[in-house]
C-alpha positions in Angstrom: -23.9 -33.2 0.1 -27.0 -33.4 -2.1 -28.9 -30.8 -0.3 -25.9 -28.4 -0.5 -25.9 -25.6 -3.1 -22.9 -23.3 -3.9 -23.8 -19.8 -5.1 -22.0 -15.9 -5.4 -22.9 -14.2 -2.4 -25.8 -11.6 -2.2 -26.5 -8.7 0.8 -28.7 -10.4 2.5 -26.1 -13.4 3.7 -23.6 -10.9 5.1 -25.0 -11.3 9.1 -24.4 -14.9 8.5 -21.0 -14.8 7.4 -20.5 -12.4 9.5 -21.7 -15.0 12.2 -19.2 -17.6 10.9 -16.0 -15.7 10.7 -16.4 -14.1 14.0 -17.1 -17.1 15.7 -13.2 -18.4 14.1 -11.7 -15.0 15.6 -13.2 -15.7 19.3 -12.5 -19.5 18.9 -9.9 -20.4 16.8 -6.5 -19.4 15.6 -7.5 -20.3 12.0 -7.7 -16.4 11.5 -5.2 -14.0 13.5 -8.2 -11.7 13.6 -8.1 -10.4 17.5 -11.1 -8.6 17.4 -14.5 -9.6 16.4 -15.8 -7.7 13.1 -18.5 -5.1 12.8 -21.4 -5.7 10.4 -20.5 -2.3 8.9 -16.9 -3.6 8.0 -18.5 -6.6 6.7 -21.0 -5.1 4.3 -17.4 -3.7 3.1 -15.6 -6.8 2.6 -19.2 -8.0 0.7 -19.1 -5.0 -1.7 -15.4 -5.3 -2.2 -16.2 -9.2 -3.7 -18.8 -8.3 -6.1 -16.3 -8.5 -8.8 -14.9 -11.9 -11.1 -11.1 -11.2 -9.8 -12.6 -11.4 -6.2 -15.8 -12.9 -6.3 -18.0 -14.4 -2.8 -19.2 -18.1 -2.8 -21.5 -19.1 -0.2 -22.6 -23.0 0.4 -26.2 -22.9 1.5 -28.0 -25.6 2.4 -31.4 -25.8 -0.1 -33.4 -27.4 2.1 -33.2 -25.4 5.4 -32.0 -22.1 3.2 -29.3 -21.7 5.8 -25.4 -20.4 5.1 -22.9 -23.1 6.2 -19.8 -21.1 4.7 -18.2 -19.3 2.4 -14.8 -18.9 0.2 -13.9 -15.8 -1.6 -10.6 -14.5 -3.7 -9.3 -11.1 -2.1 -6.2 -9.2 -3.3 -3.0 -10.8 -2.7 -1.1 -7.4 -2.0 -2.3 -3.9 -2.6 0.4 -2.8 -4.8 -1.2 -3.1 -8.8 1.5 -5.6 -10.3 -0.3 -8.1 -8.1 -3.2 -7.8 -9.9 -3.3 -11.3 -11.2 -2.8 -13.1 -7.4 -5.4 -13.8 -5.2 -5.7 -14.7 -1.7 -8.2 -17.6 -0.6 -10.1 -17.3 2.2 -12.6 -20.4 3.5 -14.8 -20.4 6.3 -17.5 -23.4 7.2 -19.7 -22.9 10.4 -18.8 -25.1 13.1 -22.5 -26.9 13.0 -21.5 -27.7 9.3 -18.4 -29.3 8.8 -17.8 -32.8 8.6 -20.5 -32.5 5.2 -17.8 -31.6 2.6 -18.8 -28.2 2.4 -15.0 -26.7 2.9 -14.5 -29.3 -0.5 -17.2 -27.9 -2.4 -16.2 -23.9 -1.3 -12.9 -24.9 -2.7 -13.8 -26.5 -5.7 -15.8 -23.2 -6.5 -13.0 -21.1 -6.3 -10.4 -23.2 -8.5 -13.1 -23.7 -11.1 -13.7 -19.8 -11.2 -9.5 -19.3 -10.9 -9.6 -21.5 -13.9 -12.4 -19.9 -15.8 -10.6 -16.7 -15.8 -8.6 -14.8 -17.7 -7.2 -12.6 -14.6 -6.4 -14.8 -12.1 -2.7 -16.1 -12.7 -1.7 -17.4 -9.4 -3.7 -18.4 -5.9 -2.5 -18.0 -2.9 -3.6 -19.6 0.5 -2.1 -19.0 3.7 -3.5 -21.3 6.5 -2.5 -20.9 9.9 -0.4 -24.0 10.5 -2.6 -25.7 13.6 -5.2 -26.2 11.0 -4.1 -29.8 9.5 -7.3 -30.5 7.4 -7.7 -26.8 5.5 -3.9 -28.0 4.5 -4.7 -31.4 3.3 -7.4 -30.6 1.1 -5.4 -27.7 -0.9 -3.0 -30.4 -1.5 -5.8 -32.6 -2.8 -6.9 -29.7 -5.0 -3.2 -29.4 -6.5 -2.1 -27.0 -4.3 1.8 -26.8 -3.9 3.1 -26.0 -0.1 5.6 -23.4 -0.4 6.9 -22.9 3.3 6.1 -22.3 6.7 6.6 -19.1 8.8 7.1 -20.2 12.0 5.8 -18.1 15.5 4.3 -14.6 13.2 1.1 -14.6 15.2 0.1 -14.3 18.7 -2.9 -15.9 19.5 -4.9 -17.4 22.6 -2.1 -17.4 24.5 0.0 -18.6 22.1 2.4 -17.9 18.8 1.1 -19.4 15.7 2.6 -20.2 12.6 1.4 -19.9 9.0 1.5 -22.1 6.1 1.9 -21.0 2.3 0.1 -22.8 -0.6 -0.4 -22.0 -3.7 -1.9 -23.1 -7.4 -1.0 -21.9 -11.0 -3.8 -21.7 -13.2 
């Protein structure tokens, strides 16, 4: 993990995170995303976490200067009363996990929810197959608050979701 280094997001990674979440929506129910995403929409999602309520980390491997993932903080709901809930999102390529990179993603995020004076409540919904992503919010002090079972369709299949969350 030595040669890892966590940092906010800039332009230039977007085709590589871009890379990493499509692979999880052709691959993997651990989004309910059906349909791979354009690079337009994702130089949208980048310019939409350029703020400190919703910020972009990316872990990045110093040596190589390659992106192995990235965690961000979007709006929990669009209505404004929501303001101070966010919604984690984590994503570690598949050549990459295994190192602890999901860990230090996540650690990134609570130390910013921490840090701020905004951020009230997080929220992280995990699709219910993916057993590790739930163990370590639960290692980070996250409290699971329920399971909605069957809401997605997926690979042949109806998936479930899983509701966590942390007070700060």
């Amino acid at each position: 993990m030595t040669d890892i280094i966590i940092r906010r997001a800039v332009r230039e990674d977007v085709p590589f995170l871009l890379d990493i979440y499509n692979y999880e929506v052709v691959n993997s129910a651990a989004t309910l995303d059906l349909n791979p995403r354009t690079l337009d929409e994702w130089y949208a999602w980048y310019e939409a976490h350029q703020t400190d309520l919703h910020p972009l980390f990316v872990a990045e491997c110093a040596k190589a200067g390659t992106v192995l993932g990235y965690s961000s903080f979007s709006p929990f709901r669009s209505k404004e009363g929501y303001r101070s809930t966010v919604e984690l999102s984590i994503y570690v390529s598949k050549d990459a996990r295994g190192r602890g990179v999901a860990t230090m993603l996540l650690e990134a995020l609570v130390d910013h929810a921490w840090a701020s004076d905004e951020i009230h409540l997080v929220i992280s919904i995990i699709t219910s197959e993916i057993v590790p992503s739930m163990h370590l919010h639960r290692k980070f002090g996250f409290t699971y608050r329920g399971t909605l079972h069957e809401v997605g369709h997926k690979m042949g299949r109806y998936v479930g979701i899983s509701i966590y969350e942390l007070m700060v």
